[in-house]
LUMKE-830008 format. One record per residue (C-alpha): x, y, z; residue in one letter. Coordinates in nm, 2 decimals. Layout:
N
> east | north | up | residu
> X | Y | Z | A
...
//
This chain:
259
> east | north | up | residu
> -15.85 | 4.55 | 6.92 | X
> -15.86 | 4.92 | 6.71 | X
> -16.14 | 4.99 | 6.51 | X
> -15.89 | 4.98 | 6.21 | X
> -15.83 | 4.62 | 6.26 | X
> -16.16 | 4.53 | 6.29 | X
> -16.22 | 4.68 | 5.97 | X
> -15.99 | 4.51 | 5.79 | X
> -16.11 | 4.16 | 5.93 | X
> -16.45 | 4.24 | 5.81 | X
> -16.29 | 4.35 | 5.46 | X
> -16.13 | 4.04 | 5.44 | X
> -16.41 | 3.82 | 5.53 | X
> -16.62 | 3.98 | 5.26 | X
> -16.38 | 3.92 | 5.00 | X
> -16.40 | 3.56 | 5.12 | X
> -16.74 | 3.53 | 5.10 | X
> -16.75 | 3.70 | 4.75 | X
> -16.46 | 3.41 | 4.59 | X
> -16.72 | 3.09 | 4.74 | X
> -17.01 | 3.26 | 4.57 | X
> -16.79 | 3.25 | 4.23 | X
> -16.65 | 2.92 | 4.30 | X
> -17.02 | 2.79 | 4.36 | X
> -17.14 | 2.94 | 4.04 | X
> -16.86 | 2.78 | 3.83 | X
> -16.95 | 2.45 | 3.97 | X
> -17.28 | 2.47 | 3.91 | X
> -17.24 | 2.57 | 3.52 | X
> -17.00 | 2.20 | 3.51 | X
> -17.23 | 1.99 | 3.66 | X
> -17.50 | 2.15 | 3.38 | X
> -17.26 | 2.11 | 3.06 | X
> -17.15 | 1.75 | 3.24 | X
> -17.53 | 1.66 | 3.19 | X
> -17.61 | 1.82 | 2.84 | X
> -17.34 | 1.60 | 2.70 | X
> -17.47 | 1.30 | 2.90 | X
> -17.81 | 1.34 | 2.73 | X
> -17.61 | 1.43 | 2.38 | X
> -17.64 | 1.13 | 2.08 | X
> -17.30 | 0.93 | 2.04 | X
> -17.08 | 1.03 | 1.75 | X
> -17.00 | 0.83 | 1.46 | X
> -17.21 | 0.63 | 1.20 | X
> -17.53 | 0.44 | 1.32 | X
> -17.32 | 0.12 | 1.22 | X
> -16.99 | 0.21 | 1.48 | X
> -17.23 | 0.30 | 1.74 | X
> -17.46 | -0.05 | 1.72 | X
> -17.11 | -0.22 | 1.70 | X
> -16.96 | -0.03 | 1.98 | X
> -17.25 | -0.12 | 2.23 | X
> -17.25 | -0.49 | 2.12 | X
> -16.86 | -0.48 | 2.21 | X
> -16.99 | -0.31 | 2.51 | X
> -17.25 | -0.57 | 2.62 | X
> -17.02 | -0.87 | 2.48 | X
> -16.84 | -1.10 | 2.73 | X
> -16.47 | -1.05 | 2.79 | X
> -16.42 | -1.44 | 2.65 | X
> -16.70 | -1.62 | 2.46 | X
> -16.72 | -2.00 | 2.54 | X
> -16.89 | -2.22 | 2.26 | X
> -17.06 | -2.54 | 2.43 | X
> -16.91 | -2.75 | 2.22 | X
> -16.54 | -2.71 | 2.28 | X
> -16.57 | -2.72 | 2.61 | X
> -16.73 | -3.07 | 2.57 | X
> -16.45 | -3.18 | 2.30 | X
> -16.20 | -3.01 | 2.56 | X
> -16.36 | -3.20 | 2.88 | X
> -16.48 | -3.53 | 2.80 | X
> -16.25 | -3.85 | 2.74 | X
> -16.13 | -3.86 | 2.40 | X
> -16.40 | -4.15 | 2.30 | X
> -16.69 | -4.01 | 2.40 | X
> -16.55 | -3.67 | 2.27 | X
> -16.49 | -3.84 | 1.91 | X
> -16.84 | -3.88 | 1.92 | X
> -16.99 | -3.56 | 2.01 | X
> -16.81 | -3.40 | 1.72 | X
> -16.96 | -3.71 | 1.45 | X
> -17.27 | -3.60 | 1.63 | X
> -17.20 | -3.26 | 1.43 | X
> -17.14 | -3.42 | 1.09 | X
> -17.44 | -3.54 | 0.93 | X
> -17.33 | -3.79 | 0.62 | X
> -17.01 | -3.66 | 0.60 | X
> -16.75 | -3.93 | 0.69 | X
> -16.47 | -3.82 | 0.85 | X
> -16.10 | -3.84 | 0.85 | X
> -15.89 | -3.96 | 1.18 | X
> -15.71 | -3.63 | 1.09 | X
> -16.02 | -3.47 | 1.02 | X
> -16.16 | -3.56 | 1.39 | X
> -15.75 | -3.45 | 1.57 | X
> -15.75 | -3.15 | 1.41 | X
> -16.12 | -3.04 | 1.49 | X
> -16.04 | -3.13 | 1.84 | X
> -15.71 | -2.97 | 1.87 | X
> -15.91 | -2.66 | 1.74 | X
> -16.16 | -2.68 | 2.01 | X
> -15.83 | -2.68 | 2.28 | X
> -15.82 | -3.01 | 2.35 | X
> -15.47 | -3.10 | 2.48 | X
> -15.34 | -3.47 | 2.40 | X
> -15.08 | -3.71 | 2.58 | X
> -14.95 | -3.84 | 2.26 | X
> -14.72 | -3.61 | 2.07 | X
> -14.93 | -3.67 | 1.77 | X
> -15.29 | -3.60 | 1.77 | X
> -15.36 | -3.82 | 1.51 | X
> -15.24 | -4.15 | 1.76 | X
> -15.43 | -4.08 | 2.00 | X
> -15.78 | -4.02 | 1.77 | X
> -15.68 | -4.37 | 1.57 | X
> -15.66 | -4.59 | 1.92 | X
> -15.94 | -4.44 | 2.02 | X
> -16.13 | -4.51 | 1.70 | X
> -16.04 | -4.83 | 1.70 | X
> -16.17 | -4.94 | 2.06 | X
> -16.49 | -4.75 | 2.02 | X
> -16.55 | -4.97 | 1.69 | X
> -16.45 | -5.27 | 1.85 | X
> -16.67 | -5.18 | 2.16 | X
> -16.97 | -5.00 | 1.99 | X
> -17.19 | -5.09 | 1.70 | X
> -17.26 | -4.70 | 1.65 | X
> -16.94 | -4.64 | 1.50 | X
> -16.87 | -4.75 | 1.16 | X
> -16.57 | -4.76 | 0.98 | X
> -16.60 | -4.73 | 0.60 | X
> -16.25 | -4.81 | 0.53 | X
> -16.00 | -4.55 | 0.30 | X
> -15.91 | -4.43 | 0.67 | X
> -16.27 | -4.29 | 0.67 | X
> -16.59 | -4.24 | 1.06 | X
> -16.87 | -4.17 | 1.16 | X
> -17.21 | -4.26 | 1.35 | X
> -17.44 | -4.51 | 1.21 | X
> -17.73 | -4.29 | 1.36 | X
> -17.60 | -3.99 | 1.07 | X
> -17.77 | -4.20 | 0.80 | X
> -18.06 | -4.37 | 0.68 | X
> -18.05 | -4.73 | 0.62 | X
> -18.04 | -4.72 | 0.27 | X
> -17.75 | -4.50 | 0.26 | X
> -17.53 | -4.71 | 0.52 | X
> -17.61 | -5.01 | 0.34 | X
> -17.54 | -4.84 | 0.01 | X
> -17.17 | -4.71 | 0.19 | X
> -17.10 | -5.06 | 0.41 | X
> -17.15 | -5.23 | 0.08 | X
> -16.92 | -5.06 | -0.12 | X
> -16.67 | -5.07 | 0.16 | X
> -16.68 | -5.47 | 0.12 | X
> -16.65 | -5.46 | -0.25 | X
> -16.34 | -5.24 | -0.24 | X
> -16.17 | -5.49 | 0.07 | X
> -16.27 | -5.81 | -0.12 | X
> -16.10 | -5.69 | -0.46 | X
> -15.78 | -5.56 | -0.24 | X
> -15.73 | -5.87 | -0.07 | X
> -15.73 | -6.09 | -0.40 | X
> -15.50 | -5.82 | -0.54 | X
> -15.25 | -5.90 | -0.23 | X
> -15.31 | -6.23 | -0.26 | X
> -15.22 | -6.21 | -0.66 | X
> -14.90 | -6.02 | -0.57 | X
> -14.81 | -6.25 | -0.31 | X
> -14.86 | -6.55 | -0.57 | X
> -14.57 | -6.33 | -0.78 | X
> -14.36 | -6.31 | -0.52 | X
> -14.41 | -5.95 | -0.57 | X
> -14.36 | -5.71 | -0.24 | X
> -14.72 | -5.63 | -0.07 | X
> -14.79 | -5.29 | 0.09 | X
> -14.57 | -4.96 | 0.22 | X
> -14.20 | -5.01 | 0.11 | X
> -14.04 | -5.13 | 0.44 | X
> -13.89 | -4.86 | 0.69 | X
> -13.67 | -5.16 | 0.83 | X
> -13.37 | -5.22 | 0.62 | X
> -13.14 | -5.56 | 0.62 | X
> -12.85 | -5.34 | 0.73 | X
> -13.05 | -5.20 | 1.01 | X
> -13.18 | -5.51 | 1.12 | X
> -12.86 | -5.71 | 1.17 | X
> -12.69 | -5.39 | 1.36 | X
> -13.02 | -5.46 | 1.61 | X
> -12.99 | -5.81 | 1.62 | X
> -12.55 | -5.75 | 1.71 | X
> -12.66 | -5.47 | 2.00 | X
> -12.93 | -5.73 | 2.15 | X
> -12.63 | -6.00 | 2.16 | X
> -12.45 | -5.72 | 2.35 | X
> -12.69 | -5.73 | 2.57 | X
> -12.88 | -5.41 | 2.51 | X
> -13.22 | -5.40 | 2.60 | X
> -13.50 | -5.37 | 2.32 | X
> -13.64 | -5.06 | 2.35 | X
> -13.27 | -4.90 | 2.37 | X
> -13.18 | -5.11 | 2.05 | X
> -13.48 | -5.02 | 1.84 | X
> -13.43 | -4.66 | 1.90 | X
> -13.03 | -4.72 | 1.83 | X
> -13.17 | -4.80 | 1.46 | X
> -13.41 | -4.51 | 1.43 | X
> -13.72 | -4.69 | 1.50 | X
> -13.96 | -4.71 | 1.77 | X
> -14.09 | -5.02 | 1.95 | X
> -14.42 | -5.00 | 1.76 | X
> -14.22 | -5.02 | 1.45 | X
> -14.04 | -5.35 | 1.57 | X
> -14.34 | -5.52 | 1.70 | X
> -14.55 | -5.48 | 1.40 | X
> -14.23 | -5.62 | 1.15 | X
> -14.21 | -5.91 | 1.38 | X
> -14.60 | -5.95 | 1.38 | X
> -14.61 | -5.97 | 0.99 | X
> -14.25 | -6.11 | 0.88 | X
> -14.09 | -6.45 | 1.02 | X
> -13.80 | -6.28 | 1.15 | X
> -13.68 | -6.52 | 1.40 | X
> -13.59 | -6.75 | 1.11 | X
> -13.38 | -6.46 | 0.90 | X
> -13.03 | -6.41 | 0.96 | X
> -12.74 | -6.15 | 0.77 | X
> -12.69 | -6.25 | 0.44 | X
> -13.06 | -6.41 | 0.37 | X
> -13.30 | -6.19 | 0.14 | X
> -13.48 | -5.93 | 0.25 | X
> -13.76 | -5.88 | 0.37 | X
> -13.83 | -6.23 | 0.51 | X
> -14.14 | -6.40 | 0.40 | X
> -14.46 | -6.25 | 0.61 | X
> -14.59 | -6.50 | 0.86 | X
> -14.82 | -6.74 | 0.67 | X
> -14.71 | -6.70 | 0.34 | X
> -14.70 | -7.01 | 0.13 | X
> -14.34 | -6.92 | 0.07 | X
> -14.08 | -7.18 | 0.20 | X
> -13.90 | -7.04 | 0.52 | X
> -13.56 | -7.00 | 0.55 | X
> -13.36 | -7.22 | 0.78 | X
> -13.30 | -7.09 | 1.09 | X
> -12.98 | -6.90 | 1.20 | X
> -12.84 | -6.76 | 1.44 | X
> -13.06 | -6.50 | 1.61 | X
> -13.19 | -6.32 | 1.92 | X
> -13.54 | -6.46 | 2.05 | X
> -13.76 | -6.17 | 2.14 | X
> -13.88 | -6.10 | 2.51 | X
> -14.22 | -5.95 | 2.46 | X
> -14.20 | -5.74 | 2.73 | X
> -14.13 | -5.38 | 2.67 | X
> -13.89 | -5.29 | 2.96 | X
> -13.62 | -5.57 | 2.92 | X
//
């Protein structure tokens, strides 16, 4: 190798060295501005910063205790952990769906308000701890003081004892008693000619716009098996002191729900 060429290597080499002494230098000053700024207060108002660090510290999804149990539990015992919540305030059945359906809870029934009612009435019928004041209205017997049930149970007697003399004094009339009747004449006798065709109950009932609840609780309270077209409507309820029709010619009713 010439002397000229190992000149220029050492040139080179220098010029090297002189660019990683710069490079270091800038790096250096980077790392120092990174850390000032680091060390800097946050900008904004006192107010956005506290809110922005309790955002920051704040759980991606907050889960309230609660609706997890109205969510988890079966629907009776989840009726009741939301009285539990109500003090002396009586409650609605629609009241108790929709704070459930707040809390997430999903329901088989279509309607919320079905399935709450059922379950209402098996958790009276099973427990003394829920009471039923009547006008549709819940709650826990452990939410109030003995004076104040008494006071509420009381009143509740009063009001059914003057209602049932006011049926029975519209009854004495002859005067129709309670909701006007979804069931029509017309619609009855097109169910009664589709159960002669052989069509089975549930498929008739819901051939007249009705649903097998419906037709159950008319033949519960009316003496339908003894009406026939042509006869007034509605038939005389089912221990009435009315005089029943004669019989004509009608379907007899198979209780069970699939025929």
């Amino acid at each position: 190798m010439s002397s000229t060429d190992d000149n220029d290597r050492k040139a080179l080499l220098l010029k090297r060295a002189a660019v990683l002494e710069k490079l270091a230098g800038v790096l250096e000053e980077l790392a120092a501005m990174d850390g000032s700024a680091a060390d800097q207060p946050k900008s904004g108002s006192p107010t956005e910063r506290a809110t922005a660090d309790q955002q920051a510290d704040r759980p991606l999804v907050e889960s309230n205790p609660l609706d997890e149990e109205l969510r988890r539990l079966p629907l009776g015992d989840a009726i009741c952990e939301y009285l539990k919540t109500c003090d002396e305030q009586d409650q609605s059945i629609e009241d108790i769906a929709g704070a459930l359906t707040r809390a997430g809870r999903v329901f088989q029934a279509e309607n919320p308000v079905v399935s709450v009612r059922s379950a209402l009435k098996k958790l009276a019928a099973k427990y003394d701890s829920v009471v039923h004041f009547g006008w549709g209205r819940w709650n826990l017997r452990s939410n109030y003081s003995e004076a104040t049930l008494d006071l509420l149970l009381r009143a509740q007697r009063d009001h059914s004892e003057k209602t049932k003399v006011g049926l029975e004094r519209r009854r004495e009339k002859g005067l129709p008693v309670g909701q006007p009747l979804k069931l029509t004449a017309e619609q009855y006798t097109k169910y009664l000619e589709l159960r002669r065709g052989g069509m089975p109950k549930r498929s008739a009932v819901r051939a007249i716009g009705l649903s097998s609840t419906s037709i159950y609780n008319y033949e519960n309270r009316f003496d339908l098996d003894s009406w026939k077209p042509g006869d007034p409507w509605p038939p005389p309820e089912k221990g009435s002191q009315v005089s029943p029709l004669s019989p004509g010619n009608i379907v007899r009713f198979a209780k069970a729900s699939n025929e």
